[in-house]
KOLLOVEX-939262 format. One record per residue (C-alpha): residue in three letters; x, y, z. Coordinates in pm, whole numbers, plus 50000, padded with zeros to 5 digits. Layout:
ALAXYZ/...
! end
This chain:
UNK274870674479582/UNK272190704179653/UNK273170739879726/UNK271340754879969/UNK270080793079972/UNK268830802780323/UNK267020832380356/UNK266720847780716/UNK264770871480911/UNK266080888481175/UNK264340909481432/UNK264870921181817/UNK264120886081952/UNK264440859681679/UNK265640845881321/UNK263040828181134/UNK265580811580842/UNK264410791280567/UNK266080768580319/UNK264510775379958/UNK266010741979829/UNK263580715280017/UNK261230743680252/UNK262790736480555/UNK262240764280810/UNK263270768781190/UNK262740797081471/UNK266360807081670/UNK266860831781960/UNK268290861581813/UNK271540857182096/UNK274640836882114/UNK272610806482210/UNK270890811181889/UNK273100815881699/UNK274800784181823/UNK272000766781740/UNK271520781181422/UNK275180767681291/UNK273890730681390/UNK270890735181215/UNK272950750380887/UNK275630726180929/UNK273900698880786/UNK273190712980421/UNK275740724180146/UNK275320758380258/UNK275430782679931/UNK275140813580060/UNK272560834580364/UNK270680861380218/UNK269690889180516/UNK268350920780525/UNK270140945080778/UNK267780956181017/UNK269140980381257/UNK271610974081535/UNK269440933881538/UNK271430920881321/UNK275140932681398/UNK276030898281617/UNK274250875881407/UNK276650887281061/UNK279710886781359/UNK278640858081456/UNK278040839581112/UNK280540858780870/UNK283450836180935/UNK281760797980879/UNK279190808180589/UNK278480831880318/UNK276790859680394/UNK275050880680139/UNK273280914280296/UNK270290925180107/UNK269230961480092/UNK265220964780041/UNK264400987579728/UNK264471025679783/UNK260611038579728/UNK260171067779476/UNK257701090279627/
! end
């Protein structure tokens, strides 16, 4: 059996998510319908764990959303040194 990493974008309008283990990659509404779809889409892999970055106030329903079926791992970019 394969684990699966996803990896997910989020932004104002969509999630681009892609599963590192075969390539696999898919385009969801960033909205309950989306998100909806999203868990079909996940549902058929051993799902390891969904790596995000928080972006804002865009990503707030998708880890409320998500947070209870999978696990989510929230990735802070590097700080910059100026």
């Amino acid at each position: 059996m394969t684990d699966h990493s996803i990896g997910v974008d989020i932004s104002k309008d969509s999630l681009d998510v892609h599963r590192l283990s075969d390539g696999a990659s898919a385009q969801f509404s960033n909205d309950p319908g989306g998100f909806r779809a999203l868990v079909g889409w996940l549902s058929k892999a051993q799902v390891t764990r969904i790596v995000f970055e928080p972006t804002g106030p865009y990503h707030r329903a998708f880890e409320a959303a998500l947070a209870a079926r999978f696990p989510l791992v929230k990735s802070l970019p590097p700080r910059r040194s100026l």
